[in-house]
BAVO-926573 format. One line per 8 residues: number of its first residue (from 1); their letters; for each residue z, y, x of N, C-alpha, C. Coordinates in steps of 0.05 Angstrom, whole numbers, plus 5000, padded with zeros to 4 digits. Atoms other than C-alpha are relative to their C-alpha. Example, Ala and Ser with C-alpha at 12.3 -4.5 7.8 and 13.67 -1.06 7.14 Angstrom:
1) as) 5000/4976/5018/5156/4910/5246/5000/5024/5018 | 4999/4976/4984/5143/4979/5273/5014/5022/4985
//
This chain:
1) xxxxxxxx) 4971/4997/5005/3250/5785/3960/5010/5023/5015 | 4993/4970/4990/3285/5846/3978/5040/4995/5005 | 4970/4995/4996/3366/5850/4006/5012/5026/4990 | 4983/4967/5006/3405/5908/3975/5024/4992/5003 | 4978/5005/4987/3464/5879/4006/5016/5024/5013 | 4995/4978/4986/3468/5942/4046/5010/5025/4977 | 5005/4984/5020/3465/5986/3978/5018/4995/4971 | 4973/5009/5021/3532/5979/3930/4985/5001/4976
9) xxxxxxxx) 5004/4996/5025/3497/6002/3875/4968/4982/4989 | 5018/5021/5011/3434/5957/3873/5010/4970/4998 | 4995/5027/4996/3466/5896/3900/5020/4997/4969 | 4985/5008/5031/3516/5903/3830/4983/4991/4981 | 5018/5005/5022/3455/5911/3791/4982/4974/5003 | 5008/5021/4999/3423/5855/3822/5021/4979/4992 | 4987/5023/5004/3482/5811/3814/5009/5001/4964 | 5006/4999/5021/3481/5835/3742/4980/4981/4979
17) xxxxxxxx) 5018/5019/5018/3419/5809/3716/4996/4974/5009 | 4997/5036/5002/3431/5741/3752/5019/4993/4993 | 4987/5013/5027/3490/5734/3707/4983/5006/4984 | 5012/5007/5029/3461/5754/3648/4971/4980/4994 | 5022/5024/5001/3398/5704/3663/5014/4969/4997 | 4982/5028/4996/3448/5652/3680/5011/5002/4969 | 4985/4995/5031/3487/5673/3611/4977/4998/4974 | 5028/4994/5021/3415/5673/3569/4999/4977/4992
25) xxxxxxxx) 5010/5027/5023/3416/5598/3544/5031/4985/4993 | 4971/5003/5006/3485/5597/3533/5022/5004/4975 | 4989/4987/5031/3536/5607/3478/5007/5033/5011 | 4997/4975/4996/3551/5679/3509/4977/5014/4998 | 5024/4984/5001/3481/5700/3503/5011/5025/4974 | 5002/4972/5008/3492/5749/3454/5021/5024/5009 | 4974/4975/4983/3550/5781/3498/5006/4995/5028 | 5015/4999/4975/3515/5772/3552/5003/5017/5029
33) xxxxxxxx) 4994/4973/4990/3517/5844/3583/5032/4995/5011 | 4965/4999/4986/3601/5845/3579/5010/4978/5012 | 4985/5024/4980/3611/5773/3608/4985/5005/5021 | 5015/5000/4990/3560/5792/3652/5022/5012/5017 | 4991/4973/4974/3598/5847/3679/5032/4990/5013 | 4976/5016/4989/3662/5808/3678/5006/4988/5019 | 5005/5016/4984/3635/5764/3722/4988/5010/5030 | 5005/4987/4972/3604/5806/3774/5027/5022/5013
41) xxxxxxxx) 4980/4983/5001/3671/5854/3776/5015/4982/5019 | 4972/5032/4998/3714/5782/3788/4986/4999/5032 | 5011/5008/4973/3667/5767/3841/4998/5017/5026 | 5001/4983/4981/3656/5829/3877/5031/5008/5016 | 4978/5004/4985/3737/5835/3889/4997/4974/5019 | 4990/5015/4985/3730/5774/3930/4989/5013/5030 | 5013/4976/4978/3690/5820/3981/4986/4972/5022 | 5014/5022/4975/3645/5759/4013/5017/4972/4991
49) xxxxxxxx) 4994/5022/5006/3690/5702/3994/4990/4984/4983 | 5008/5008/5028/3671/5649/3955/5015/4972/4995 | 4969/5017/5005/3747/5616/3939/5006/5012/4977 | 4996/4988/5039/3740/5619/3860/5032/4987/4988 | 4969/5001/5020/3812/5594/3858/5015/5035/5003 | 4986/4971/5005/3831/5671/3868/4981/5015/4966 | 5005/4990/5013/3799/5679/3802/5005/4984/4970 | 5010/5019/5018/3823/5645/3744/5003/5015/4961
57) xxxxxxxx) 5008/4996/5028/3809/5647/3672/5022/4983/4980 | 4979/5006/5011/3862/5643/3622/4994/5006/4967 | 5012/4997/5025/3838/5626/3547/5029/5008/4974 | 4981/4996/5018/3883/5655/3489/4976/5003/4976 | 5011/4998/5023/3859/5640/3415/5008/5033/4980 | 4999/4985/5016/3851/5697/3371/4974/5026/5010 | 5020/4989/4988/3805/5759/3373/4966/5000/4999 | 5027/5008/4998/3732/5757/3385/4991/4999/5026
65) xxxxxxxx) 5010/5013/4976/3693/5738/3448/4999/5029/5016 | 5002/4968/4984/3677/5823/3458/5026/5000/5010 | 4977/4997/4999/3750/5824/3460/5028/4986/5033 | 5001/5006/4977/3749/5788/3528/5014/5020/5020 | 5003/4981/4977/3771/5829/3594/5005/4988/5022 | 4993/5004/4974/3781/5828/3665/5048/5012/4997 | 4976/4989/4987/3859/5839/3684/5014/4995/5029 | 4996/4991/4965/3877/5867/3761/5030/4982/5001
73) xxxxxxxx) 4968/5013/5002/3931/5805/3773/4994/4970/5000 | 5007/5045/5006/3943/5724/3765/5028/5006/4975 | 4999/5003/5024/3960/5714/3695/5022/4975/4994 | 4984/5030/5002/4024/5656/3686/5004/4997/4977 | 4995/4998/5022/4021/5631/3617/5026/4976/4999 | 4980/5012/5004/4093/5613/3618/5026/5027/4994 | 4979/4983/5002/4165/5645/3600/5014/5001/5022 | 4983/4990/4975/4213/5678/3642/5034/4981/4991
81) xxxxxxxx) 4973/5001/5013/4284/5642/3637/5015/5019/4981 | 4988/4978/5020/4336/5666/3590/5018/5021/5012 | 4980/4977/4983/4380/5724/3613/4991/5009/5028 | 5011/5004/4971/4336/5733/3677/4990/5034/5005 | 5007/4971/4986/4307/5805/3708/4970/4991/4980 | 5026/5008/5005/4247/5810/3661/4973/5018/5019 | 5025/4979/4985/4209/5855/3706/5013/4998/5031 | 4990/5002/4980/4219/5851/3785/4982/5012/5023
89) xxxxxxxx) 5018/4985/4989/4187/5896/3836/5012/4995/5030 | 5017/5008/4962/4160/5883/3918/5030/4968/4985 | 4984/5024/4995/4181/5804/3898/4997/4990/5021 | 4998/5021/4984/4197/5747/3944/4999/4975/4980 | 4998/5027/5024/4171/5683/3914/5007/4983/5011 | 4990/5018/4980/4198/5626/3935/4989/4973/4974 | 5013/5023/5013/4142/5561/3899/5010/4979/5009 | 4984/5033/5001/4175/5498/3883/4981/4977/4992
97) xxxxxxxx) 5001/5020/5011/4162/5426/3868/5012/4978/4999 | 4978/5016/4995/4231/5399/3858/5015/4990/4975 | 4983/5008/5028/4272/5364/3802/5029/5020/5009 | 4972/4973/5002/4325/5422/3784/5015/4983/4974 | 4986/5004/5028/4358/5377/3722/5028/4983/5024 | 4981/5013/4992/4428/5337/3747/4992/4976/5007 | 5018/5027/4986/4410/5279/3795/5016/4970/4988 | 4982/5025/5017/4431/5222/3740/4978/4977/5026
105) xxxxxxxx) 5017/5029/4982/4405/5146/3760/4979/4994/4981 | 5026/5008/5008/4339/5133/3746/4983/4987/4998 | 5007/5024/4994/4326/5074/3754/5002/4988/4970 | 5003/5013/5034/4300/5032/3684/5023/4984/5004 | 4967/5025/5000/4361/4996/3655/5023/5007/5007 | 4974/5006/4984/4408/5012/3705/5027/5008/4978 | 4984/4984/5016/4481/5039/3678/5020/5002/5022 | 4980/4994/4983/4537/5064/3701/5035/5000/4985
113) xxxxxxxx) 4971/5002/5028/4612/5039/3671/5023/5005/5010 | 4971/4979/4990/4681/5072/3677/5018/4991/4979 | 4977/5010/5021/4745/5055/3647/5012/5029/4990 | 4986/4975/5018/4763/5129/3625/4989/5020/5000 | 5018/4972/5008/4740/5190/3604/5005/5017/5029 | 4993/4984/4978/4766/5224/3662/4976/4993/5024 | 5027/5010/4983/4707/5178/3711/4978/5014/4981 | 5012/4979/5010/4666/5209/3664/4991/5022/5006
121) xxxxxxxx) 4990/4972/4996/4687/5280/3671/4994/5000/5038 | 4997/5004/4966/4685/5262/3758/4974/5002/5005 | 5025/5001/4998/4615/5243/3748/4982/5024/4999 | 5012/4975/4994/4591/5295/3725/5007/5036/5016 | 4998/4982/4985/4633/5340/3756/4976/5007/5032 | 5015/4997/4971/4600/5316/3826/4964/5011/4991 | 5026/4991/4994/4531/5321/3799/4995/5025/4998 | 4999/4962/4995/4541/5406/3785/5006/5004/5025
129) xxxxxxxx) 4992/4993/4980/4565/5407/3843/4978/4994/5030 | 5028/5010/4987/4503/5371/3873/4981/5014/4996 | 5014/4991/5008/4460/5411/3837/5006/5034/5014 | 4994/4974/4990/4493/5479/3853/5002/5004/5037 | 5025/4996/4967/4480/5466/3929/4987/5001/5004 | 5034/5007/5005/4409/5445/3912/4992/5040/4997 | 5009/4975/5013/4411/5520/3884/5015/5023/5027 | 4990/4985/4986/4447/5555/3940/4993/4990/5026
137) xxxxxxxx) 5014/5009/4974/4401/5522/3995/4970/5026/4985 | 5019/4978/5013/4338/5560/3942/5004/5028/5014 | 4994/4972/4997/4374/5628/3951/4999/5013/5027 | 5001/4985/4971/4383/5630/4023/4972/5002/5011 | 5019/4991/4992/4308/5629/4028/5002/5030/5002 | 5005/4971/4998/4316/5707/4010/4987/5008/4972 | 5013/4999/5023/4279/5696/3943/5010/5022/4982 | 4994/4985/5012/4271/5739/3890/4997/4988/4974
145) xxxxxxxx) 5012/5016/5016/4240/5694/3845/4982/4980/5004 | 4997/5028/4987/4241/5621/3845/4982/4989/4976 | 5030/5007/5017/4172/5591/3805/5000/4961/5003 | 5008/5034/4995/4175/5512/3796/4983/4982/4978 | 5020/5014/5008/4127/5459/3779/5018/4989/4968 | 4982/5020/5022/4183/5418/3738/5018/5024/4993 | 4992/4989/5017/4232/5439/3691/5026/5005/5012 | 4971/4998/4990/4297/5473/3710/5016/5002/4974
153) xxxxxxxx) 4979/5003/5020/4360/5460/3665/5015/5015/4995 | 4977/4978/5014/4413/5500/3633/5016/5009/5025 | 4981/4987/4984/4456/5495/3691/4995/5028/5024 | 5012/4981/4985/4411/5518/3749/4988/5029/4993 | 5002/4972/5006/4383/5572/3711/5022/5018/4997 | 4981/4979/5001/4453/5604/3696/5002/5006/5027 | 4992/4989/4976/4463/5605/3773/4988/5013/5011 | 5024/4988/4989/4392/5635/3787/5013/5027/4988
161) xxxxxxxx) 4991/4974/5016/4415/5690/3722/5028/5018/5015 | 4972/4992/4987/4486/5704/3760/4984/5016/5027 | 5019/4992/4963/4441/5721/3830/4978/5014/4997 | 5011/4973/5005/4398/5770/3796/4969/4975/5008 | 5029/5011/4987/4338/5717/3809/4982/4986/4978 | 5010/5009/5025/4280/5705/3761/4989/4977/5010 | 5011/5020/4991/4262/5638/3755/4990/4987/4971 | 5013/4998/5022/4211/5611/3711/4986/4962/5016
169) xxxxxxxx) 4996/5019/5007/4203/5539/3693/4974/4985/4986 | 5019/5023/5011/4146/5479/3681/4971/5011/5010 | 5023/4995/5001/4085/5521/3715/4985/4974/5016 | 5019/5033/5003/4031/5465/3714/4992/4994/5037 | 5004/5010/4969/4007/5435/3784/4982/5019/5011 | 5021/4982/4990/3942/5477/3787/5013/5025/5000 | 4992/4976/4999/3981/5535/3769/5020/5018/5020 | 4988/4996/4977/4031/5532/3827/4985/4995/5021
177) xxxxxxxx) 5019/4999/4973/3980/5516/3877/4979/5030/5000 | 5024/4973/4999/3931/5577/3850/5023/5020/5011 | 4979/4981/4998/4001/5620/3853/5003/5002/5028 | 4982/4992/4972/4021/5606/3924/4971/5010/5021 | 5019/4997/4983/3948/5611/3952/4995/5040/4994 | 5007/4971/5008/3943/5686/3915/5019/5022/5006 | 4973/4972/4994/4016/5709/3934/5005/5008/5031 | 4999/5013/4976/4004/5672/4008/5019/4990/5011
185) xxxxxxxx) 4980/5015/5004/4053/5639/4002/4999/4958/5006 | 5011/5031/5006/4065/5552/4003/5019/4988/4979 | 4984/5023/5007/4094/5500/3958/5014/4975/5013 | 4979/5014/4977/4159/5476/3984/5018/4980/4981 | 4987/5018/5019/4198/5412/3951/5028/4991/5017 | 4971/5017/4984/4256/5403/4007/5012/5028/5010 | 4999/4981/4995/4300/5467/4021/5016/5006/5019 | 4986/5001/4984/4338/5447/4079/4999/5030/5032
193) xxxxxxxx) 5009/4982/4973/4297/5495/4127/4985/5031/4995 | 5025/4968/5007/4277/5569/4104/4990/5014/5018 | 5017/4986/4973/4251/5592/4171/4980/4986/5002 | 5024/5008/5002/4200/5544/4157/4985/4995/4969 | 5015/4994/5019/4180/5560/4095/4991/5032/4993 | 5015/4973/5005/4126/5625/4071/5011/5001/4969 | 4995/4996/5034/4151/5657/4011/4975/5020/4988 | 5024/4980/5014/4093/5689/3963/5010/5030/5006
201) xxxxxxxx) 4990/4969/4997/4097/5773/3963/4978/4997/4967 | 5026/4982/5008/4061/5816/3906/5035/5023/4989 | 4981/4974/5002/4087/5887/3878/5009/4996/4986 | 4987/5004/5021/4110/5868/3811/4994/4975/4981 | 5000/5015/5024/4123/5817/3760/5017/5000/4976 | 4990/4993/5019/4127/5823/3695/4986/4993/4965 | 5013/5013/5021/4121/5797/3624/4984/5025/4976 | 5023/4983/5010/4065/5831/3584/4989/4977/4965
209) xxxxxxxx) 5013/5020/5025/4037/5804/3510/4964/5006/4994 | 5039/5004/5002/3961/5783/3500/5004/4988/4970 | 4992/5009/5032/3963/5775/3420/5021/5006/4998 | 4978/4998/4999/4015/5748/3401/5020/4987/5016 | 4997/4996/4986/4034/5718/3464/5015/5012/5020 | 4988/4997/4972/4081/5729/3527/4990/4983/5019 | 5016/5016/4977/4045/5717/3592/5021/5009/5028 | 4988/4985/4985/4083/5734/3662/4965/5009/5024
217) xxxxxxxx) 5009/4993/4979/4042/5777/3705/5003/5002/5025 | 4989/4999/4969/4035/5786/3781/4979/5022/5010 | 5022/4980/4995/4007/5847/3796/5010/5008/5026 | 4998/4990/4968/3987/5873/3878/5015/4971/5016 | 5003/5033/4980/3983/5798/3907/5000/5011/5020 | 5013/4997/4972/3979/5792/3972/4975/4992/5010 | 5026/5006/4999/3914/5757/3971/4989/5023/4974 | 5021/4977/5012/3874/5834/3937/4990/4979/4980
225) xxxxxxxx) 5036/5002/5010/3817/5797/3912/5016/4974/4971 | 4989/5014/5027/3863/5753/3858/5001/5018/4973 | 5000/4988/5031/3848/5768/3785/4991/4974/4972 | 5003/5023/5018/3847/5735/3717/4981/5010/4977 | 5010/4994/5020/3795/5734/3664/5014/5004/4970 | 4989/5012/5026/3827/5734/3599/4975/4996/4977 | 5013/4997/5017/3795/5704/3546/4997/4996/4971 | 4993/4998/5029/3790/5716/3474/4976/4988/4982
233) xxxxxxxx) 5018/5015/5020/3757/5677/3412/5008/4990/4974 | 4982/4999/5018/3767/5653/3350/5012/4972/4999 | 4986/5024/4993/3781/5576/3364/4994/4992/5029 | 4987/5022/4983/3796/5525/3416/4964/4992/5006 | 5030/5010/4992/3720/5501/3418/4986/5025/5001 | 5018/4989/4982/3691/5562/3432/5012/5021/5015 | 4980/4988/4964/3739/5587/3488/4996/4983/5017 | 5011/5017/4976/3721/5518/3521/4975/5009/5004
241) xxxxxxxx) 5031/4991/4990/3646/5536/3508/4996/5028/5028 | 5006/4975/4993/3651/5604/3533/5006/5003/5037 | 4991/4997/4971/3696/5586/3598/4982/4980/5021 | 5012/5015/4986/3650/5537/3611/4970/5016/5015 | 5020/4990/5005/3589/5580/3604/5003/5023/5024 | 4995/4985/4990/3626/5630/3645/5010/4988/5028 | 4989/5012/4975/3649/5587/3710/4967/4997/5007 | 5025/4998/4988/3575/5573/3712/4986/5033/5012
249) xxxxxx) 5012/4984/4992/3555/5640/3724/5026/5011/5029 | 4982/4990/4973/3618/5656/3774/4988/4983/5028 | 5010/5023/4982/3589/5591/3816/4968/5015/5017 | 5027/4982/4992/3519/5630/3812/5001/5017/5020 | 4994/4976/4986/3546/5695/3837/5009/4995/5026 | 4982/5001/4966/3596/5663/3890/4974/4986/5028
//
């Protein structure tokens, strides 16, 4: 056995043909070579690490499998609010996992009864008014853009849109945890204390189309070595094959 660890240009080529050996009884075998290289590219940004959540793989139907690439970034396959900054440069993220809708009662069954429209009208007055603190505790983090697990509502988002702050709505559990570990950042659900909370950094975000598709990008993380595969096919069963086929050889490499 021989180390070319020392030697950039063998150690690639070595880490080459043990993807494409790993990729040889696989459904990528005949595109072998370009996942090959996909996969050693992905890996070599991690520079020695081997924390494959800075690398994830993001399947979009359409295309053909060549049609695959690497993209320098973390990939959010979600939308940007409505009326929001669609592009935002050196952000401040500030990762949530908080209910942003009006704090009704939630409790099965319960109700709540009033003799006039006006109790009504009180009720909900107070809960905007509940809500719009909830949102002006957010801001004084410093944020630039406010990323939550759950769904924010009509109201909160107009107040984020008024404050110049993009905020983008329903990203999944894994997707806010990969986010805050790649921006270095944490997920924060109580916002009483912003000197104790890390807000993500990267240089820009911004919505980009893969097909036909809107994805938000995050390009110049603070964690470098974050990037997303994208990957292309013509169905749903063989984008699972392929990502499957392809996490095995990242496992290899790491």
């Amino acid at each position: 056995a021989w180390d070319h660890s020392a030697d950039e240009a063998k150690f690639r080529d070595d880490l080459l043909r043990i993807a494409q050996t790993t990729l040889s009884s696989k459904l990528l075998t005949h595109e072998k070579e370009h996942f090959a290289k996909l996969a050693v590219d992905a890996i070599l940004r991690l520079h020695g690490s081997v924390d494959l959540d800075h690398i994830q793989v993001l399947k979009k139907a359409g295309g053909s499998l060549r049609d695959s690439y690497l993209e320098d970034g973390f990939l959010l396959d979600k939308s940007i609010g409505v009326g929001q900054p669609k592009r935002v440069e050196k952000a401040k993220i500030l990762v949530a996992n908080t209910s942003m809708d009006t704090d009704k009662i939630k409790i099965y069954s319960s109700r709540v009864r009033v003799d006039s429209m006006n109790k009504v009208a009180e009720i909900e007055r107070a809960e905007k008014d509940k809500m719009r603190k909830k949102c002006e505790k957010i801001m004084k983090h410093g944020c630039n853009v406010f990323i939550n697990r759950q769904l924010i509502y009509n109201f909160p988002e107009s107040i984020f849109a008024e404050n110049g702050i993009m905020a983008i709505e329903h990203a999944d559990f894994d997707g806010v945890e990969r986010l805050a570990a790649v921006t270095g950042g944490e997920v924060a659900s109580t916002f009483d204390h912003p000197e104790l909370v890390t807000l993500g950094e990267c240089d820009v975000i911004e919505e980009i189309m893969i097909g036909e598709d809107k994805v938000i990008r995050f390009g110049g993380c603070k964690a470098g070595a974050a990037c997303t595969i994208v990957l292309r096919g013509a169905s749903s069963h063989v984008l699972d094959e392929a990502e499957r086929s392809l996490h095995d050889a990242l496992c290899i490499l790491a």
